[in-house]
LUMSE-412976 format. One record per residue (C-alpha): residue number from 1; residue in three letters; chain; x, y, z. Coordinates in nm, 2 decimals. Layout:
! residues N
<NUM; "ALA"; "A"; <X; Y; Z>>
...
END
This chain:
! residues 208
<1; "UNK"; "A"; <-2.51; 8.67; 3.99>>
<2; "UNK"; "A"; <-2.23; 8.54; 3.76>>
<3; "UNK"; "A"; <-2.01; 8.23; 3.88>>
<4; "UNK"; "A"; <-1.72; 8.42; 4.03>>
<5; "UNK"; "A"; <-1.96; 8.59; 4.31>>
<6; "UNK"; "A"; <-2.15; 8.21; 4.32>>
<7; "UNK"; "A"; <-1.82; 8.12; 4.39>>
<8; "UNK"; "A"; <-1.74; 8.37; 4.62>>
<9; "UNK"; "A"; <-2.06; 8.33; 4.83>>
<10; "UNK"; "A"; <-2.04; 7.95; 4.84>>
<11; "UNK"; "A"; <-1.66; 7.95; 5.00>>
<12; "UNK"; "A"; <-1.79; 8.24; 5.23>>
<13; "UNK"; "A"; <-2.04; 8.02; 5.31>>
<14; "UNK"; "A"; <-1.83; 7.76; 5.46>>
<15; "UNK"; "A"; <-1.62; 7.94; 5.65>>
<16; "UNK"; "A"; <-1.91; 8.11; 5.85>>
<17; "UNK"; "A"; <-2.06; 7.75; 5.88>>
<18; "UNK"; "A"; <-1.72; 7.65; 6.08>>
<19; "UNK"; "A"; <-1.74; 7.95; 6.29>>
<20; "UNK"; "A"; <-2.04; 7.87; 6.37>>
<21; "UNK"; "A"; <-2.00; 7.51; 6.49>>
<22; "UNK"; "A"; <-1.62; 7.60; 6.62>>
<23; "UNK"; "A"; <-1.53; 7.25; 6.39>>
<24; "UNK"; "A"; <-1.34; 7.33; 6.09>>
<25; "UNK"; "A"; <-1.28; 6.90; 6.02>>
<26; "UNK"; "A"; <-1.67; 6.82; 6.07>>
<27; "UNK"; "A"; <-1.73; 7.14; 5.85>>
<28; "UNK"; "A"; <-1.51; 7.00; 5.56>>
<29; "UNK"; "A"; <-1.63; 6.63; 5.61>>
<30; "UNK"; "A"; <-2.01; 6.84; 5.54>>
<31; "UNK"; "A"; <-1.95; 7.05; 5.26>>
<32; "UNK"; "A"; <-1.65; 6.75; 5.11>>
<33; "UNK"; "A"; <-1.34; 6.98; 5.13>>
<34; "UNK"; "A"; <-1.01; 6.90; 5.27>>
<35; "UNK"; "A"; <-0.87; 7.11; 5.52>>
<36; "UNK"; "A"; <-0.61; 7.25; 5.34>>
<37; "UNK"; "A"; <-0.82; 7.39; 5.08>>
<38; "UNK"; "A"; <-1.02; 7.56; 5.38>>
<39; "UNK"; "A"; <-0.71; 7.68; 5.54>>
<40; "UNK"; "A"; <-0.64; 7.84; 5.20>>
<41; "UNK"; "A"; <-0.93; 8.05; 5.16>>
<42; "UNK"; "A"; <-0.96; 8.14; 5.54>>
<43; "UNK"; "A"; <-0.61; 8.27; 5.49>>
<44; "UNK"; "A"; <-0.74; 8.46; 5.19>>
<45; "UNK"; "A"; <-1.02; 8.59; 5.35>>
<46; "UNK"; "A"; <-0.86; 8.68; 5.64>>
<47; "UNK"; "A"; <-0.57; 8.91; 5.46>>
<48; "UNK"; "A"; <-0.83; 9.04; 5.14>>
<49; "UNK"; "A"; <-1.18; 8.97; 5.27>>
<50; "UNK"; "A"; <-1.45; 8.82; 5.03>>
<51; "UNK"; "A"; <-1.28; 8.97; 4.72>>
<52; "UNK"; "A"; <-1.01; 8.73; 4.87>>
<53; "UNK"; "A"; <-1.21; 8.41; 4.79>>
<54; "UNK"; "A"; <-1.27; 8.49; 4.39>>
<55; "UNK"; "A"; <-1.02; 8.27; 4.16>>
<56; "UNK"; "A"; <-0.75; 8.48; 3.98>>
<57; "UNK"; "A"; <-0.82; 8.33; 3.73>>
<58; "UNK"; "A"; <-1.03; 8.07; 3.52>>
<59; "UNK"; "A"; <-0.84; 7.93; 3.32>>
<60; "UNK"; "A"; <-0.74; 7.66; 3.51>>
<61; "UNK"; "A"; <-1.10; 7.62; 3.59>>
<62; "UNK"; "A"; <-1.21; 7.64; 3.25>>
<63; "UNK"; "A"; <-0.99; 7.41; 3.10>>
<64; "UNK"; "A"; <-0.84; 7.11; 3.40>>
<65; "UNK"; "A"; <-0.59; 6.87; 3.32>>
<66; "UNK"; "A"; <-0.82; 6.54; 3.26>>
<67; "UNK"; "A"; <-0.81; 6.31; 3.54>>
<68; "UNK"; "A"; <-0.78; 5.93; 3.36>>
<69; "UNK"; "A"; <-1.07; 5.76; 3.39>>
<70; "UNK"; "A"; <-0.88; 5.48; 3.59>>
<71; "UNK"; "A"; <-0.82; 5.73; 3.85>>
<72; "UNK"; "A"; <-1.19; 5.82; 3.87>>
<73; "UNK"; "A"; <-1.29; 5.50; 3.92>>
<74; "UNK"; "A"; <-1.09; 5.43; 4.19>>
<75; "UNK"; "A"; <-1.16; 5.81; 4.35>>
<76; "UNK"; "A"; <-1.55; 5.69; 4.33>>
<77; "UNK"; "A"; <-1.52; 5.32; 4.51>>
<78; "UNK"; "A"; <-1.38; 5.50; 4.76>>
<79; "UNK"; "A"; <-1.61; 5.76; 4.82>>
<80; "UNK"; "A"; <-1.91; 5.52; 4.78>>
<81; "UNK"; "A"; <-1.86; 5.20; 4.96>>
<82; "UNK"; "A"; <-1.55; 5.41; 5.23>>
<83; "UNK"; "A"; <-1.67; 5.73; 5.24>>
<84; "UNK"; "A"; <-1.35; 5.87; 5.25>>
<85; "UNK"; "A"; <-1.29; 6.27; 5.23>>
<86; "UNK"; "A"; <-1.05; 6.40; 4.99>>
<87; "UNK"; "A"; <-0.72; 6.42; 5.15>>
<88; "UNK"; "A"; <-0.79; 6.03; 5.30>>
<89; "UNK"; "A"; <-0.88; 5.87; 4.92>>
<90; "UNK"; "A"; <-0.54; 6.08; 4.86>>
<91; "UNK"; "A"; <-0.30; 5.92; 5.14>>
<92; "UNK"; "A"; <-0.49; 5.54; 5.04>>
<93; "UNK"; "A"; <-0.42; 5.65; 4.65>>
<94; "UNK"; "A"; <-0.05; 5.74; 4.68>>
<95; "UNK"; "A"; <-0.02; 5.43; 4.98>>
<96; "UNK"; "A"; <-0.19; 5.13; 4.81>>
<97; "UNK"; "A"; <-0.17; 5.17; 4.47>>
<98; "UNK"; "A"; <0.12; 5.47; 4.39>>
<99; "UNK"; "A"; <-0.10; 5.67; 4.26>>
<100; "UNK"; "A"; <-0.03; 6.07; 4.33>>
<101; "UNK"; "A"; <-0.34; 6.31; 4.31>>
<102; "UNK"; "A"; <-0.35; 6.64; 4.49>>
<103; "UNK"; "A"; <-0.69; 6.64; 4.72>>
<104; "UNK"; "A"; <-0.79; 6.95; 4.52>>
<105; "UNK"; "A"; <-0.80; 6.70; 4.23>>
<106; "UNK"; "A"; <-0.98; 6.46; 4.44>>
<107; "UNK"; "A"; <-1.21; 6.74; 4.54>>
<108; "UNK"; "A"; <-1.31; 6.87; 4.18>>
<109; "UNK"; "A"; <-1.37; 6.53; 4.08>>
<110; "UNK"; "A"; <-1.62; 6.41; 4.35>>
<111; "UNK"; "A"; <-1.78; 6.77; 4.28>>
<112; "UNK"; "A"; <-1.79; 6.71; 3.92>>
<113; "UNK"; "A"; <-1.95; 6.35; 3.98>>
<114; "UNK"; "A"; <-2.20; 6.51; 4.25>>
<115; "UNK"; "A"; <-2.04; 6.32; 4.53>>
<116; "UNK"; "A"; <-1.88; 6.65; 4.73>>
<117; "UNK"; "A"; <-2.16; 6.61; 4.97>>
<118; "UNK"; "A"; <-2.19; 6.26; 5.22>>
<119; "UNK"; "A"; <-2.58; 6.18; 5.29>>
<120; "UNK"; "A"; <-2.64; 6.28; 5.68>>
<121; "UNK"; "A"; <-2.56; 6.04; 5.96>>
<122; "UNK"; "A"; <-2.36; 5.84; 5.72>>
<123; "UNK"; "A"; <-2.03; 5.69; 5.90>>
<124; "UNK"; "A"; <-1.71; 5.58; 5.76>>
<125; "UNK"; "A"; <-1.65; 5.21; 5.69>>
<126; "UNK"; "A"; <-1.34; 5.02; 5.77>>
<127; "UNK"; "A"; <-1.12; 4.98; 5.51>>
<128; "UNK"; "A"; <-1.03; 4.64; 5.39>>
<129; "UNK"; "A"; <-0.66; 4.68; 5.49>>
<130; "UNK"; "A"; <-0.57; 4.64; 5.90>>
<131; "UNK"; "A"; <-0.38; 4.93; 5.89>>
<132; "UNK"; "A"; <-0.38; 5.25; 6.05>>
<133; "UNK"; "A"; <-0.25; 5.57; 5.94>>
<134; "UNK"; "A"; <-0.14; 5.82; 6.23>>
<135; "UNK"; "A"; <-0.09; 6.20; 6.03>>
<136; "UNK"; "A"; <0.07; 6.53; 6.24>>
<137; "UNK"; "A"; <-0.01; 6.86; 6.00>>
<138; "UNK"; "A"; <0.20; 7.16; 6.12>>
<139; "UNK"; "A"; <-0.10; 7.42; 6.12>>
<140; "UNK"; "A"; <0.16; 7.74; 6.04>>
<141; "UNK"; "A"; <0.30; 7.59; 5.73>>
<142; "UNK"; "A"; <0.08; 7.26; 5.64>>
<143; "UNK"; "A"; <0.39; 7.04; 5.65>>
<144; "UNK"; "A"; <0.23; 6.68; 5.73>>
<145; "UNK"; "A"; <0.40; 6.34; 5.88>>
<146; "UNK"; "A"; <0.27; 6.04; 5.79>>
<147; "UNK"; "A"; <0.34; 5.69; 5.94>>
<148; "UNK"; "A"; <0.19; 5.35; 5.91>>
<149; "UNK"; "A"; <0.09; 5.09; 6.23>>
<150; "UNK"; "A"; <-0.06; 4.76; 6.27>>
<151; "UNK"; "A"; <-0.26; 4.86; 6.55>>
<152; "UNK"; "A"; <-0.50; 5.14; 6.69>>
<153; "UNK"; "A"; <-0.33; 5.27; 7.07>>
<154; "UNK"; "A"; <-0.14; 5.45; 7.24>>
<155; "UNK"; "A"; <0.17; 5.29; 7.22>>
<156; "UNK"; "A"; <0.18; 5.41; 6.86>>
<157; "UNK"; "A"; <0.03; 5.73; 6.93>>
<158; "UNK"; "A"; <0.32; 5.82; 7.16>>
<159; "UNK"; "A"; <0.54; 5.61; 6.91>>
<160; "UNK"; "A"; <0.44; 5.87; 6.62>>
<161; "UNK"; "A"; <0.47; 6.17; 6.81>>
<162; "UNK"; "A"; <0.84; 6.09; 6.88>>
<163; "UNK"; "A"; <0.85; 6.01; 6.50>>
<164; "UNK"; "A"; <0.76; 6.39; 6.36>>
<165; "UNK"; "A"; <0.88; 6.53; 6.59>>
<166; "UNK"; "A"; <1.21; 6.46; 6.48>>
<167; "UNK"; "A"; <1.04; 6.47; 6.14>>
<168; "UNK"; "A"; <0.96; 6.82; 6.11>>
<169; "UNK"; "A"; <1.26; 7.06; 6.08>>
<170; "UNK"; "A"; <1.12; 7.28; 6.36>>
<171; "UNK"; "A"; <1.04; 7.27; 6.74>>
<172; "UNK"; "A"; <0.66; 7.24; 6.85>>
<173; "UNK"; "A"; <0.49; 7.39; 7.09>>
<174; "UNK"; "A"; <0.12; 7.21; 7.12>>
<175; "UNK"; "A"; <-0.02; 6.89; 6.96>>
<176; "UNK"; "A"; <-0.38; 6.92; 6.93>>
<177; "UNK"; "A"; <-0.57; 6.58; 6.88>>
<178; "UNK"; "A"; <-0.90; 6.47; 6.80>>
<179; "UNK"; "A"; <-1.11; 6.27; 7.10>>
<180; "UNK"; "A"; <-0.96; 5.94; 6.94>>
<181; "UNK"; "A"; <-0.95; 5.66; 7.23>>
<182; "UNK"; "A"; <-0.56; 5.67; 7.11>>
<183; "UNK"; "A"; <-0.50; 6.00; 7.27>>
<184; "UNK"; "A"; <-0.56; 5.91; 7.64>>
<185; "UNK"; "A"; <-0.40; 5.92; 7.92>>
<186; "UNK"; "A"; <-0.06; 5.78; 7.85>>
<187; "UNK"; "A"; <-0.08; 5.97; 7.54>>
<188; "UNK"; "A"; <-0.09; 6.28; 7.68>>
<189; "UNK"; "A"; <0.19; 6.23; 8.00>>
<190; "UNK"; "A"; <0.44; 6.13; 7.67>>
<191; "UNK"; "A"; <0.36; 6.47; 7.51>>
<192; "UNK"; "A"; <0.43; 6.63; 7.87>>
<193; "UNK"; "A"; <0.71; 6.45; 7.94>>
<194; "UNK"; "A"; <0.82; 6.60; 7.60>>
<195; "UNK"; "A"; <0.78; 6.95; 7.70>>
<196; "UNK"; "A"; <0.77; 7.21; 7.44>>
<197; "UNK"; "A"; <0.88; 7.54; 7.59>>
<198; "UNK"; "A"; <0.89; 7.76; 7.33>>
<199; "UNK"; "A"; <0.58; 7.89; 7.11>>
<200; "UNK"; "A"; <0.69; 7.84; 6.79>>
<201; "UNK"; "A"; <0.48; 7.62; 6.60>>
<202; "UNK"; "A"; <0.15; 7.40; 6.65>>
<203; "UNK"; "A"; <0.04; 7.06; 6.51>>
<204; "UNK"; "A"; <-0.24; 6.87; 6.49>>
<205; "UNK"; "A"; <-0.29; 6.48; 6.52>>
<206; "UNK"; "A"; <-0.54; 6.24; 6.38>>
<207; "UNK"; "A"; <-0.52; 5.88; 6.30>>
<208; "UNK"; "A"; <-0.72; 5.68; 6.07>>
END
């Protein structure tokens, strides 16, 4: 088996890992992928099937733009003492220290370094900062808001979703959340209140 069908095989193999479990963001935070690459191939599975999930080509494989060595050092502390997935080291990057990575650049690098896999029952530590990032990715076209708060509630929570959705240039018709303690009850009477008639478009919300 030559590496395209390795390839091939290994991506096949996480999609039918998230279909199994029904959890495509505990199926990235396993196998170290961000959701957008995952989105990606399910996409190109869906419209080509597994001849979908081979690279075009390799040359970009073959031959990456070197990541400076700064960069990778700063990619690594966070995986190791944070153990943060690829599009979080991207949003603390870009936030704290200007730095602008894509998270499949993030992604190739923790693989290269052998640190695309977290050990089992390992949990995320608190980052040193007191902040809290609140995120709303549009799942139709992957357009993402981003916003910054001081505290962990709902307040914010309802705060934010006013925030995107005046934000993103189209109306929404569900947010999805995770089980965060932020998306309660108060949380979830401001997204009714809201009231999204029309099925046009769906986001999810996370906040970390």
């Amino acid at each position: 088996m030559g590496p395209k069908e390795r390839e091939i095989k290994r991506r096949l193999r996480v999609l039918e890992h998230a279909e199994k479990i029904g959890n495509v963001r505990m199926t990235c935070r396993y196998f170290g992928l961000s959701r957008s690459t995952f989105y990606r191939w399910k996409t190109k599975y869906d419209k080509y099937g597994e001849s979908g999930l081979g690279n075009k080509s390799t040359a970009a494989r073959n031959h990456p733009r070197k990541v400076p060595a700064e960069i990778v050092a700063k990619i690594v502390h966070l995986r190791r003492k944070y153990h943060l997935g690829p599009i979080r080291i991207v949003w603390y990057l870009e936030r704290y220290h200007n730095i602008r990575v894509s998270d499949a650049t993030v992604y190739r690098t923790l693989r290269r370094l052998g640190l695309n896999r977290l050990p089992q029952n390992v949990g995320r530590r608190k980052i040193h900062t007191k902040r809290y990032q609140y995120t709303a990715i549009d799942d139709a076209t992957r357009v993402r808001a981003l916003k910054i708060y001081p505290r962990h509630n709902q307040a914010n929570a309802c705060d934010f979703v006013n925030y995107f959705i005046e934000k993103f240039p189209f109306r929404i018709h569900t947010i999805r959340t995770d089980r965060g303690h932020e998306f309660q009850a108060k949380f979830h009477w401001h997204v009714e209140d809201k009231g999204y008639p029309t099925r046009l478009h769906q986001a999810s919300l996370s906040s970390a």
